[in-house]
DSSP file (Angstrom, degrees, kcal/mol; ACC not computed):
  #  RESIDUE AA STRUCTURE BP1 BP2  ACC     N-H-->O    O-->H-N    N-H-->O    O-->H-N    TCO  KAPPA ALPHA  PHI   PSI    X-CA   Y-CA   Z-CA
    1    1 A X              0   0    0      0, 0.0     2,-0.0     0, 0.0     3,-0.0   0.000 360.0 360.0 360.0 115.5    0.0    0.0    0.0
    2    2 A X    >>  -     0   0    0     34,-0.1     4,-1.8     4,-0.0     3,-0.6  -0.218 360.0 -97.6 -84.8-168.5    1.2    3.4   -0.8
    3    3 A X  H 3> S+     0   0    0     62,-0.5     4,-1.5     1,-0.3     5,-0.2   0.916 126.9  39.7 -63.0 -62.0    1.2    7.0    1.0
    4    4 A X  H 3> S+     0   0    0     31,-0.6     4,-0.7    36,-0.2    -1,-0.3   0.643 115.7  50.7 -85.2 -17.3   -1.9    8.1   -1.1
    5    5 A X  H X> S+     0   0    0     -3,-0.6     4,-2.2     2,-0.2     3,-1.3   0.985 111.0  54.8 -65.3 -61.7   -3.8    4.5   -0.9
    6    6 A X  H 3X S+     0   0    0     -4,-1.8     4,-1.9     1,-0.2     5,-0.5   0.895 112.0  37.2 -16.4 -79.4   -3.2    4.7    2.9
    7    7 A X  H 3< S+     0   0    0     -4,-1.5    -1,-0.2     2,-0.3    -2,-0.2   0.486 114.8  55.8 -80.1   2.6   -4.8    8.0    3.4
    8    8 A X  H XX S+     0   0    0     -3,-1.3     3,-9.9    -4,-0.7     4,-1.0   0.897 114.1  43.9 -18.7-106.3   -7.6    7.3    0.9
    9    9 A X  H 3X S+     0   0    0     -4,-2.2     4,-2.0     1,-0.3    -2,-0.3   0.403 110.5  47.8 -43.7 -29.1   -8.2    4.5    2.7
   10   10 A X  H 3< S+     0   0    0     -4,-1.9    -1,-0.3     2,-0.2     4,-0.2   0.536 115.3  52.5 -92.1 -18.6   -8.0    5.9    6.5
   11   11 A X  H X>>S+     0   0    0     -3,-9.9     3,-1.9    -5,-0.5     5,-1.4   0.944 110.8  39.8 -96.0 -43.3  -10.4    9.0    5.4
   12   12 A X  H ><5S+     0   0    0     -4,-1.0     3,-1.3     1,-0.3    -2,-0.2   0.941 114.8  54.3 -65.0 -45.6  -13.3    7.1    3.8
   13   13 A X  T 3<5S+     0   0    0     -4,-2.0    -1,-0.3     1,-0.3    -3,-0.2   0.732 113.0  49.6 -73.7 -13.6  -13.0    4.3    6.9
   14   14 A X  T <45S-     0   0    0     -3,-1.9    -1,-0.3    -4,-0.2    -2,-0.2   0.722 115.7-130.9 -79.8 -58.1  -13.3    7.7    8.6
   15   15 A X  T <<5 +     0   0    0     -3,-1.3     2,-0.5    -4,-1.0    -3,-0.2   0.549  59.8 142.0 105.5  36.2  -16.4    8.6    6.4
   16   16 A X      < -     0   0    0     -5,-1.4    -1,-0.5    -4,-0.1     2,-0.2  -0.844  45.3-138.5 -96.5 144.7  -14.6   12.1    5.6
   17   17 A X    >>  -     0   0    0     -2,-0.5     4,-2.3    -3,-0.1     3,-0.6  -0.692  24.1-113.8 -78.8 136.2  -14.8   13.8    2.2
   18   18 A X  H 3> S+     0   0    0      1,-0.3     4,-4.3    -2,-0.2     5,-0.4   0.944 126.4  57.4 -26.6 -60.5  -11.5   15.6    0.6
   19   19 A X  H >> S+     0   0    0      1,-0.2     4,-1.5     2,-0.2     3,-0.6   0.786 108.5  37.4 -41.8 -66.9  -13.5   18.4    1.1
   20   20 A X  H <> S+     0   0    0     -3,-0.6     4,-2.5     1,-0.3     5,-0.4   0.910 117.2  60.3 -69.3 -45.9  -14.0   17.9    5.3
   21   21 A X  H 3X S+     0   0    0     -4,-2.3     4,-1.5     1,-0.2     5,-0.4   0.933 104.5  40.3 -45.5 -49.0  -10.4   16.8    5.1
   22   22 A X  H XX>S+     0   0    0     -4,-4.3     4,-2.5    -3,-0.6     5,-1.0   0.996 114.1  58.3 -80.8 -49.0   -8.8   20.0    3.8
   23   23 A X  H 3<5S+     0   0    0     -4,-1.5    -2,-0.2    -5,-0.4    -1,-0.2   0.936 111.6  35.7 -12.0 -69.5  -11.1   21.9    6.0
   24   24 A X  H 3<5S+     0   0    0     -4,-2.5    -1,-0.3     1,-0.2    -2,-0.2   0.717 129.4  40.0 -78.4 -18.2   -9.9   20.3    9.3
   25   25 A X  H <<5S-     0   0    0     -4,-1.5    -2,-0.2    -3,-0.8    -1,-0.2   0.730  94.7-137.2 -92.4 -36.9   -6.4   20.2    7.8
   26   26 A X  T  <5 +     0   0    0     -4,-2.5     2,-0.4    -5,-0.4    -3,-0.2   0.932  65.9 123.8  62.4  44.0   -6.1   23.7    5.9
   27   27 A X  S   <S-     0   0    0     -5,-1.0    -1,-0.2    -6,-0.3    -2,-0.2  -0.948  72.9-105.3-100.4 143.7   -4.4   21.8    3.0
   28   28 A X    >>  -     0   0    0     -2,-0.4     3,-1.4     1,-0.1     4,-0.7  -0.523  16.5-117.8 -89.5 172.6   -6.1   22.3    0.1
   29   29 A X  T 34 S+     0   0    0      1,-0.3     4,-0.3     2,-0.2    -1,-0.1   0.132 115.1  52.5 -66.1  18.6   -8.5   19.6   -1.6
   30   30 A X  T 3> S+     0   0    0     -2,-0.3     4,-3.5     3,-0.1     5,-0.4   0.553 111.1  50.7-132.0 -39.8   -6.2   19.3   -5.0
   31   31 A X  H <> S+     0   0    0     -3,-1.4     4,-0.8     2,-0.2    -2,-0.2   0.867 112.0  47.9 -41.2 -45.5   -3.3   18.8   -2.6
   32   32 A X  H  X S+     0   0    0     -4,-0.7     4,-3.1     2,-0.2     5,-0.3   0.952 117.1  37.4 -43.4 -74.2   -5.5   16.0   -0.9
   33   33 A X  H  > S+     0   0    0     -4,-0.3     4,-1.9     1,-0.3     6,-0.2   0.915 108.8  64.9 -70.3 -46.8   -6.5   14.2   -4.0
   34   34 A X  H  X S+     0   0    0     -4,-3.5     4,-2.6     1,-0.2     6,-1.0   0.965 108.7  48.1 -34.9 -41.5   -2.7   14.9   -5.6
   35   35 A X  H  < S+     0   0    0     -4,-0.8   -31,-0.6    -5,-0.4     5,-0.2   0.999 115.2  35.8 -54.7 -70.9   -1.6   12.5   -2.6
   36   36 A X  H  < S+     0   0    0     -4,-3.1    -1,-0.2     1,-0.2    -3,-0.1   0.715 118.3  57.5 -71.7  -6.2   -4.0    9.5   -2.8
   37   37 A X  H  < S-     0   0    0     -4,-1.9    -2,-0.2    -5,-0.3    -1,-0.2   0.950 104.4-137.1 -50.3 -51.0   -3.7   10.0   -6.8
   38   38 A X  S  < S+     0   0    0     -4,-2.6    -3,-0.2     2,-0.4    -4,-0.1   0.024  78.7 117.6  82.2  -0.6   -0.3    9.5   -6.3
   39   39 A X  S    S+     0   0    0     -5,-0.3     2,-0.4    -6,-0.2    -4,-0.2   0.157  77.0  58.3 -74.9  18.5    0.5   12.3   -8.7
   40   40 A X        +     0   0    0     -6,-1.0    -2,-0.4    -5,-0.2   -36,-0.2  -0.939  63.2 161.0-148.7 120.6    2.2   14.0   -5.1
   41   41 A X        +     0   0    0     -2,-0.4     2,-0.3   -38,-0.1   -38,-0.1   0.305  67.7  47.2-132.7 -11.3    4.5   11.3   -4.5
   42   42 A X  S    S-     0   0    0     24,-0.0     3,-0.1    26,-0.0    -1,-0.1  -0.512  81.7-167.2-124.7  73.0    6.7   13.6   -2.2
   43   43 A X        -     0   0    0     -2,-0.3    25,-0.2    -3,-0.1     5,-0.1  -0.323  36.7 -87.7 -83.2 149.3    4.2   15.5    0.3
   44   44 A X        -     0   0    0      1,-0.1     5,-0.1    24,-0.0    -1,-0.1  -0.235  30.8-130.1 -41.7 140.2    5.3   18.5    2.5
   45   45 A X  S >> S+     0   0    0      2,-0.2     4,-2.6     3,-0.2     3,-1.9   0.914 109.1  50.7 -70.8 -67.3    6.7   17.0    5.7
   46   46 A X  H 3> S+     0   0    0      1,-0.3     4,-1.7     2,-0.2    -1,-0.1   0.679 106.4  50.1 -48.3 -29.1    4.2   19.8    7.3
   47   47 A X  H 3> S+     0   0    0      2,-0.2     4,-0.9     1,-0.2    -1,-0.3   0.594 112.0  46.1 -95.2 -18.1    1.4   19.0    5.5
   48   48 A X  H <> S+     0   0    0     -3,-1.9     4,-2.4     2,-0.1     5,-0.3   0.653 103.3  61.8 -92.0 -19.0    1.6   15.2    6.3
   49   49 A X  H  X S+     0   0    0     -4,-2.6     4,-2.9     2,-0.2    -2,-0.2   0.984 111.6  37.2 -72.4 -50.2    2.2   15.9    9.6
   50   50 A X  H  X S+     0   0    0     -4,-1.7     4,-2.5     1,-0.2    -2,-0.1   0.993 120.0  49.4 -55.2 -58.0   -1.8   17.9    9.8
   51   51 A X  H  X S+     0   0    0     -4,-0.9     4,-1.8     1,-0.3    -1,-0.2   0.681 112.7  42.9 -67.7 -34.2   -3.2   15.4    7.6
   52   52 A X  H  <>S+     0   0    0     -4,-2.4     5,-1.7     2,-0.2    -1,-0.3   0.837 115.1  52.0 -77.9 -38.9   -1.8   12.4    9.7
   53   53 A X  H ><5S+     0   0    0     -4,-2.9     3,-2.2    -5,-0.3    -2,-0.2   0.981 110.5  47.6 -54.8 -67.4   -2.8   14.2   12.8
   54   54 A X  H 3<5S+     0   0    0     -4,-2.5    -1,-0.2     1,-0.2    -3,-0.2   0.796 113.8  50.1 -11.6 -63.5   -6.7   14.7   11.3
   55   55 A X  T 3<5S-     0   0    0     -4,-1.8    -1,-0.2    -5,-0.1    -2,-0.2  -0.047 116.9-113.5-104.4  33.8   -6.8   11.1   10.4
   56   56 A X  T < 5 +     0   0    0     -3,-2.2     2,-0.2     1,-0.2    -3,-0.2   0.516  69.4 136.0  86.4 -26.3   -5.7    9.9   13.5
   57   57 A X      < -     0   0    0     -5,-1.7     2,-0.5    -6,-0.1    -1,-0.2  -0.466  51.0-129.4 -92.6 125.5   -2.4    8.5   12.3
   58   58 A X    >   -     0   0    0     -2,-0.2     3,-1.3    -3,-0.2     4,-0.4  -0.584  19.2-149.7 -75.6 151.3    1.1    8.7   13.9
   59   59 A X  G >  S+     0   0    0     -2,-0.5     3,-0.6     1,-0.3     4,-0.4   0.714  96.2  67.4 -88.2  -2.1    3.5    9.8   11.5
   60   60 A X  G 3  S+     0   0    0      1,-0.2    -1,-0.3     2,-0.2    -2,-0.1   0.360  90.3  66.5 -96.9  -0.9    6.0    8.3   12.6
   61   61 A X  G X  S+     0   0    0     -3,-1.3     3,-0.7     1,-0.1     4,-0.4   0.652  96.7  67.3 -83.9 -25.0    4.0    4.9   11.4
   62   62 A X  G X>  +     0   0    0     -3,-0.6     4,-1.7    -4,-0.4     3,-1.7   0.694  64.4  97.5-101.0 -18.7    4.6    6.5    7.9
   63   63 A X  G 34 S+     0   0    0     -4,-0.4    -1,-0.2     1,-0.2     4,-0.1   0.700  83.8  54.4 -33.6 -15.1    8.5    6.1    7.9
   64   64 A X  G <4 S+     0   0    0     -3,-0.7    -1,-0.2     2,-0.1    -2,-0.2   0.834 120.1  35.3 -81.3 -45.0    8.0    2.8    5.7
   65   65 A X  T <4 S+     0   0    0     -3,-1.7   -62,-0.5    -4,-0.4    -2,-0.2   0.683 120.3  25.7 -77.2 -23.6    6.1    4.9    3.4
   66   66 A X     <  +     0   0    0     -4,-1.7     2,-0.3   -64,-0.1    -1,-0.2  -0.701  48.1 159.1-145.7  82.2    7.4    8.2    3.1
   67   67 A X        -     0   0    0     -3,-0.1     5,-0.0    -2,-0.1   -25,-0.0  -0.779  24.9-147.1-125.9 107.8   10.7    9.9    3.6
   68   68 A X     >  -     0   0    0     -2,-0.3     4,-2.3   -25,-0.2     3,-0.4   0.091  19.5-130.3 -92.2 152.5   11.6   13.1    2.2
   69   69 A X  H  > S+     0   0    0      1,-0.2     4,-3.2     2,-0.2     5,-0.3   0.966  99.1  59.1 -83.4 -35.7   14.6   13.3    1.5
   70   70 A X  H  > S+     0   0    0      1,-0.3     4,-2.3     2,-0.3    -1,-0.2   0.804  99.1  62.6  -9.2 -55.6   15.5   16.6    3.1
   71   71 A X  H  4 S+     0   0    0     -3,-0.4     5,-0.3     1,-0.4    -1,-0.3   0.761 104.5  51.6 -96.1 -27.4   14.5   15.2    6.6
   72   72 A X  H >X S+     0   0    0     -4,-2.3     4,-1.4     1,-0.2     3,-1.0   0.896 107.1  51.3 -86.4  -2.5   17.3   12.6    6.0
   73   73 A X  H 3X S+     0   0    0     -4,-3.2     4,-3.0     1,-0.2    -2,-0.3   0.975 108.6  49.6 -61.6 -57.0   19.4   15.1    5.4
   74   74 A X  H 3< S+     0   0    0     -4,-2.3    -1,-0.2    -5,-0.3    -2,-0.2   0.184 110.5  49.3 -68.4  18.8   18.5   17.0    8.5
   75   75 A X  H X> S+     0   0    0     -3,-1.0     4,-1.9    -4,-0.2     3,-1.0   0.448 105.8  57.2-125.7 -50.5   18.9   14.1   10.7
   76   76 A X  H 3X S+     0   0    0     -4,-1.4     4,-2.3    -5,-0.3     3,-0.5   0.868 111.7  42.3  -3.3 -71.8   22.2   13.4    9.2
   77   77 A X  H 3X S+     0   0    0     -4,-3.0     4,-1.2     1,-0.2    -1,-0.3   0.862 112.9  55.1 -59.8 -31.2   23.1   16.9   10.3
   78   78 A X  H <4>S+     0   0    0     -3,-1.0     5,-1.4    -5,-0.2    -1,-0.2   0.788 110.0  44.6 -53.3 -42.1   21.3   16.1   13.5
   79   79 A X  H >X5S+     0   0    0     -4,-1.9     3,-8.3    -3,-0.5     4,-0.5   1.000 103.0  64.2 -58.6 -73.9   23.5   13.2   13.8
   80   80 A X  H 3<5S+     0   0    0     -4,-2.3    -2,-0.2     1,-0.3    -3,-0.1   0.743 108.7  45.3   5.7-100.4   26.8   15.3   12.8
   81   81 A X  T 3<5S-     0   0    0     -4,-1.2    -1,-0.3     1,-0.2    -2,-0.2   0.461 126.6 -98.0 -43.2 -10.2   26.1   17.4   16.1
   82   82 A X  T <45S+     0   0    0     -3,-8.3    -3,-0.2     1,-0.3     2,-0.2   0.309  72.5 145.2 108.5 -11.5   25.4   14.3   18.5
   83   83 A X     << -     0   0    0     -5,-1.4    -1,-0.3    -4,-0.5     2,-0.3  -0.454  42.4-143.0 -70.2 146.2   21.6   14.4   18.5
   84   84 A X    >>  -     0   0    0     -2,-0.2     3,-3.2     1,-0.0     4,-1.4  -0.902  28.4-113.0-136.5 113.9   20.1   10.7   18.7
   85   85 A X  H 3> S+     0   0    0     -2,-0.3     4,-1.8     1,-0.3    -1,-0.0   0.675 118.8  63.7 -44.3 -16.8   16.9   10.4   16.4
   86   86 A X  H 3> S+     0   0    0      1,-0.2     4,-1.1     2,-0.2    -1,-0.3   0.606  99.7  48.8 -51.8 -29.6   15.1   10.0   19.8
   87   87 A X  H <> S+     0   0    0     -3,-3.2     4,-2.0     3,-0.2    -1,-0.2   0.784 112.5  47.6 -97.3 -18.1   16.0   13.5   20.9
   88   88 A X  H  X S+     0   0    0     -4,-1.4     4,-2.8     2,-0.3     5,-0.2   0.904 110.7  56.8 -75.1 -34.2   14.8   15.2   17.3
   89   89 A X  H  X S+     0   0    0     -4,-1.8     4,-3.2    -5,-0.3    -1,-0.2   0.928 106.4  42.5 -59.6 -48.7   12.0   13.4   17.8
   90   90 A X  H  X S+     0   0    0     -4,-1.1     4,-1.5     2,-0.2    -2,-0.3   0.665 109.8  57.4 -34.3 -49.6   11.2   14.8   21.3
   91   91 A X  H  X S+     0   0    0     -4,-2.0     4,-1.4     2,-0.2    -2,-0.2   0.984 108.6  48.9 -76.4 -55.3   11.9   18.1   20.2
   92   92 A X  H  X S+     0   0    0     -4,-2.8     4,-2.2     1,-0.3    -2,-0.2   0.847 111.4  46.6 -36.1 -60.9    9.1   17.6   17.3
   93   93 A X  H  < S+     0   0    0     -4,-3.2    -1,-0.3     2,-0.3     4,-0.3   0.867 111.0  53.3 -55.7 -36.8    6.6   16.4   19.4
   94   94 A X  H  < S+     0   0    0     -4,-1.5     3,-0.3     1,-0.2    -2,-0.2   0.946 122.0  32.7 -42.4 -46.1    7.4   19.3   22.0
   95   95 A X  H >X S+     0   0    0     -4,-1.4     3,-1.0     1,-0.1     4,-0.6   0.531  85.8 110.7 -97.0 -27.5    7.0   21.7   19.2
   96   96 A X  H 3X S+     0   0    0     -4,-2.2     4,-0.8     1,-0.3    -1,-0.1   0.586  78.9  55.0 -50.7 -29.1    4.2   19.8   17.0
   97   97 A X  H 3> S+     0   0    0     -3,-0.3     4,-1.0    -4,-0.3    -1,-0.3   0.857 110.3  47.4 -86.2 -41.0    1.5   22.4   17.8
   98   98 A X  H <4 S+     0   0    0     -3,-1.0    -2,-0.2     1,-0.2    -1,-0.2   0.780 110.3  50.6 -55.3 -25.7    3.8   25.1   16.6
   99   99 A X  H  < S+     0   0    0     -4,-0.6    -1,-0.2    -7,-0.2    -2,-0.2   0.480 105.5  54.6-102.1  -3.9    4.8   23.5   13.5
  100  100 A X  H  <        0   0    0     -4,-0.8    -2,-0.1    -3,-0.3    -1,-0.1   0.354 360.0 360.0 -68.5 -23.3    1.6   22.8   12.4
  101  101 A X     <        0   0    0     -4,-1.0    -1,-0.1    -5,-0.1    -2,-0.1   0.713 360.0 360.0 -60.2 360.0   -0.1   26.3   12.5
């Protein structure tokens, strides 16, 4: 199953519409639909992170599915400096309501 079957599948079991989704998310619905097309095969970090939230989902379940490559760059550099993915992680979660606005 890929990122956009997943979240397909987790909003209709849900019984949300794109439409309710991008609402409650603030992504918009052509983002939405790009995703579960698959024609978005590399979603905004930020933007999975609302959308996972919405639907319930950790995101951190989505590491099989999805990893941009950026974010391994930036735990690379994370590494570099002594930071342990456990502590970035922590810091995220601290922060999640901040990085989501």
């Amino acid at each position: 199953m890929n990122l956009g079957d997943m979240i397909r599948q987790l909003r209709m079991q849900q019984r949300l519409s794109i439409i309710e989704l991008a609402k409650r998310t603030h992504v918009s619905e052509a983002y939405i639909l790009n995703i579960e097309s698959g024609k978005i095969t590399n979603p905004s970090f930020f933007n999975m992170l609302k959308i996972a939230r919405e639907l319930n989902l950790d995101v951190y379940e989505l590491e099989d599915l999805y990893i941009d490559p950026d974010w391994i760059s930036l735990m690379e550099e994370a590494r570099g400096i002594g930071l342990s993915s456990i502590e970035v992680r922590q810091f995220l979660q601290a922060h999640m309501a901040e990085l989501t606005k």
